[in-house]
N, C-alpha and C positions, 0 to 999 in steps of 0.2 A: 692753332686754329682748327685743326682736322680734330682733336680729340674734342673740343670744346664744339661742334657740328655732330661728332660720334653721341656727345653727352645727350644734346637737345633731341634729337633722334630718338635717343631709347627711352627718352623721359618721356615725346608724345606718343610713342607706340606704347606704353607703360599705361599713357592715362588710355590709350582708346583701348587695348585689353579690358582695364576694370573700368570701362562703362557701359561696357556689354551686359544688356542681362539676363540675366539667364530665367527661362522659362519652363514651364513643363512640369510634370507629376510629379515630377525627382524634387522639386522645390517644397510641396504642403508634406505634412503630417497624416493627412486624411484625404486620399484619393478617390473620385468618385468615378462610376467604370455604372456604361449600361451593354445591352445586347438586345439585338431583334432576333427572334427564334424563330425559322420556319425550314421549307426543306431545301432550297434551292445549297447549299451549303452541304449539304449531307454526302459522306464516303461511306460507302457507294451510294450511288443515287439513290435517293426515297422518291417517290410523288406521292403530296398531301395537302392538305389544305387546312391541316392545324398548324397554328401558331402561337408565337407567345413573345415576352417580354421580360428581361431582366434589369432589375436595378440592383446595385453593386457600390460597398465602402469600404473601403483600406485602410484601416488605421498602420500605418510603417509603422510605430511604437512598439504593438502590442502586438502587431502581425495579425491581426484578425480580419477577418474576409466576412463580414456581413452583407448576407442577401433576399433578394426578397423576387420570386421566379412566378411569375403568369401565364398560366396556356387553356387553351382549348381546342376543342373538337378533335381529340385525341387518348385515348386510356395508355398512358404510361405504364411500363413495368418498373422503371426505375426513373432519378432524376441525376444525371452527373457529373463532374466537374473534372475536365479533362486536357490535354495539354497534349500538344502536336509542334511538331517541327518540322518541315515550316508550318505555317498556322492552320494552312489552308487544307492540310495530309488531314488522316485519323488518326490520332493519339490512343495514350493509355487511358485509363481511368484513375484521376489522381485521387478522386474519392467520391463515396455515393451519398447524395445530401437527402434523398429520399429513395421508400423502396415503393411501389405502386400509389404514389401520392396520387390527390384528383385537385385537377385547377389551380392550387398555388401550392410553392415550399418558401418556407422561408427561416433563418438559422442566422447560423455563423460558425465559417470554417476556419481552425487555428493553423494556418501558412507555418510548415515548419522549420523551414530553412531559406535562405537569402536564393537558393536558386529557383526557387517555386515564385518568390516573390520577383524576381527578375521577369518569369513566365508570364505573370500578368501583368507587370507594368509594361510590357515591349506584346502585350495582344497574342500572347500566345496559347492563351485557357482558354474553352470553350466551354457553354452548359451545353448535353447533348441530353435529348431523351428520345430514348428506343421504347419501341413496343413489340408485341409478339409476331407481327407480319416485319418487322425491320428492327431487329435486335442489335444491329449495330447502327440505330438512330434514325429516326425517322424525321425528327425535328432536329434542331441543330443554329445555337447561334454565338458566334466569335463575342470575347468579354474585350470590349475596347475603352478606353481613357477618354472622357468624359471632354471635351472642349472646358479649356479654363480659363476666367476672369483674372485681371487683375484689381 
């Protein structure tokens, strides 16, 4: 009687496991990721009153990082795509998507390995763009995981 109790047991825990579902970015093929750009964010502190906005797609397949970056009232020196740990530190520079662009960039950057791709699927990339009065970013805004439908 006790194995045949042990049986039904592991059979309902079995079904309630796989009717769990699983959710989340780790689930599509093409992950959509935006960012609000301004300064409140910025290492070390900037004060500015430019801002901007990113929108962001990830094809996992192809690894590619397609983007498409809005700012104003601000002359950039550069546009960059950077990665900190924890999120919230200064990171490095994992690569420069423009060099003095004005008001928008927009591209696609080829993610070259599973760890860069882990970086921005868990919010760890950030676009930063410095100017010559704040070379280490004046603006500044975390790439975060888009709210998703089912």
């Amino acid at each position: 009687m006790n194995r045949f109790l042990l049986l039904i047991a592991g059979v309902l825990m079995l079904g309630f496991v796989t009717s769990c579902k699983e959710e989340g970015p780790h689930k599509d093929d093409i992950v959509k990721f935006s960012a609000v750009i301004n300064s409140s964010p910025t290492v070390p502190k900037a004060t500015s009153s430019a801002q901007g906005t990113g929108v962001f797609e990830y094809n996992k397949n192809t690894m590619e990082l397609k983007y498409n970056i809005n700012f104003q009232n601000i002359t950039p020196t550069s546009v960059t795509l950077n990665a900190a740990n924890p999120s919230w530190e200064r990171g490095g520079i994992i690569q420069t998507l423009s060099d003095k662009p004005a008001g928008q960039v927009s591209g696609t950057y080829k993610v070259p390995n599973t760890e860069q791709q882990t970086q921005l699927i868990l919010g760890m990339m950030y676009i930063n763009i410095p100017t010559e009065l704040y070379p280490y970013g004046e603006i500044r805004g975390q790439i975060i995981a888009d709210k998703f439908e089912e």
